[in-house]
N, C-alpha and C positions, 0 to 999 in steps of 0.2 A: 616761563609764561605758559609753554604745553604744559605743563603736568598741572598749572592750575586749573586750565580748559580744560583739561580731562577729570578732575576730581569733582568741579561743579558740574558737569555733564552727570558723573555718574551720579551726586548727588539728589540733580536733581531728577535722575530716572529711580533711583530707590524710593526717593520720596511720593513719587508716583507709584509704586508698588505696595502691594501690601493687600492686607485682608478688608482694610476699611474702618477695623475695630478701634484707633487710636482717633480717627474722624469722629467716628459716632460718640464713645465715651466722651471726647473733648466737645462734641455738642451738647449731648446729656449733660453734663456739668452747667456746662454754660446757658441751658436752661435752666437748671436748677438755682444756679444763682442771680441770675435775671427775673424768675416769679419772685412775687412780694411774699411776703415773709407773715405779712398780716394784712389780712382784706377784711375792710368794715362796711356793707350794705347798709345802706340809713334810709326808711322811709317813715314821713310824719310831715313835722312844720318841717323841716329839712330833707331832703330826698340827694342822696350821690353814692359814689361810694370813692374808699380812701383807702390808699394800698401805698404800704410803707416796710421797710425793714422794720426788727424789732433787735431787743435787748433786755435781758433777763437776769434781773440780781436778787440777792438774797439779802433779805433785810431782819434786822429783830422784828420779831411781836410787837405793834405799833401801839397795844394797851398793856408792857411791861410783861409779857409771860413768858414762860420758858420756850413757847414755840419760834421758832424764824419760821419766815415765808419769804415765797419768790415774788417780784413784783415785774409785770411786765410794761416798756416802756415802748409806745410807737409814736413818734411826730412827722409830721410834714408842715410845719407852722402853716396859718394858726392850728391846723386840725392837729387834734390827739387821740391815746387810744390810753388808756392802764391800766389794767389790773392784777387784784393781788391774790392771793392764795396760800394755804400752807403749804411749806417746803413738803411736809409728806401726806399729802394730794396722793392717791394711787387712781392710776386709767379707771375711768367707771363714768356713769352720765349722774349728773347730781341736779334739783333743782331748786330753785327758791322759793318755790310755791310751797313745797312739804316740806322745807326747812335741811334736808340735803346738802344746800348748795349757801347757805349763808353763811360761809365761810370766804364766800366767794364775794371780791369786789371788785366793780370794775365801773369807767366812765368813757365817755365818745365828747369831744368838743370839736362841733363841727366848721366851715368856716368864717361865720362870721361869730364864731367866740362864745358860742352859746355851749352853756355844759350839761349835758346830759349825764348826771351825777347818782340818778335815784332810782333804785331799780325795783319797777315793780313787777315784773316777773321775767325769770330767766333758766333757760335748761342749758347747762356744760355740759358736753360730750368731750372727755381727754382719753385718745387713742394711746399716747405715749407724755410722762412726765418725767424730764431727765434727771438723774440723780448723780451723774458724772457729766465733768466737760466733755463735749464732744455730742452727747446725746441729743435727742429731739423736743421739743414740746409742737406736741399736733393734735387739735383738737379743733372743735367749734362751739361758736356758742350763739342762741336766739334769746331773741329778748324782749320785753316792752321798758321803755328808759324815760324818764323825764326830766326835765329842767326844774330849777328851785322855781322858777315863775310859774311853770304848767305847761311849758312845750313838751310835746310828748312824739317819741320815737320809737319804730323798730329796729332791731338791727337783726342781722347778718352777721358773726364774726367766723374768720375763720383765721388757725395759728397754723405756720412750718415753720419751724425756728431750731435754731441751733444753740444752745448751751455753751457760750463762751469761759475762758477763763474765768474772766469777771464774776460769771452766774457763780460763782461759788467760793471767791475769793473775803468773802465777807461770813461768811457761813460759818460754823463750829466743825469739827468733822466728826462726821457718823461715827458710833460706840456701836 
């Protein structure tokens, strides 16, 4: 029974020692995976904002072409976020007004169900697009959006995300 008293004693005076750096790193994480993944500002006939994880796979060319694209997926029912893009997207700011950026699709369904599907104008800024599991997609995007009806929105998006397995389990591999 002493030598257990003695080994949690010392235990737990080690674990009180130390430089501090296994505190901080294991807070730094635990921020990191606590922020949202994806933050969508909406101001229009809807005003909030929506902050969710996200998830990023690779899909074929959705009109039969040789390209795959990543698609990204955020919900918190009812609200959603998606869009798609080509898989080889490289960091650069694109937009839709000069035609840049239509390549680029994306929608906001806010929550009472309403979809903001049409975009009439939008600038992408992607800082990083991963091209390996593990890697980031961090960018943001502004926008004016509207509904098939005519409700009409701003948004806010902004991406930190991780590139899971998934994101590329569907994909061809790079030549």
């Amino acid at each position: 029974m002493r030598i257990w008293m003695t080994v949690t004693v010392m235990l737990v005076a080690l674990t009180g020692c130390g430089s501090g750096e296994g505190v901080d790193a294991e807070a730094k994480t635990a921020a990191l995976v606590a922020a949202p993944e994806v933050v969508v500002q909406v101001s229009g006939n809807y005003s909030g904002t929506f902050e969710s994880t996200g998830s990023i796979f690779c899909s074929p060319d959705e009109f039969g072409g040789p390209e795959e694209g990543f698609e990204l997926y955020a919900m918190k029912s009812p609200e959603q976020f998606n869009l798609k893009f080509p898989r080889n997207t490289a960091p650069g700011q694109y937009s839709t007004s000069d035609g840049s950026g239509s390549s680029f699709d994306f929608y906001y369904t806010d929550p009472q169900r309403v979809k903001y599907d049409q975009i009439n104008s939008a600038t992408i800024r992607l800082e990083a697009v991963p091209q390996a599991q593990g890697e980031r997609l961090i960018g943001n995007i502004t926008g004016k959006l509207q509904s098939r009806k005519g409700d009409a929105a701003e948004v806010e998006i902004r991406l930190d995300l991780d590139a899971g397995y998934q994101s590329f389990d569907e994909c061809k591999p790079k030549t």
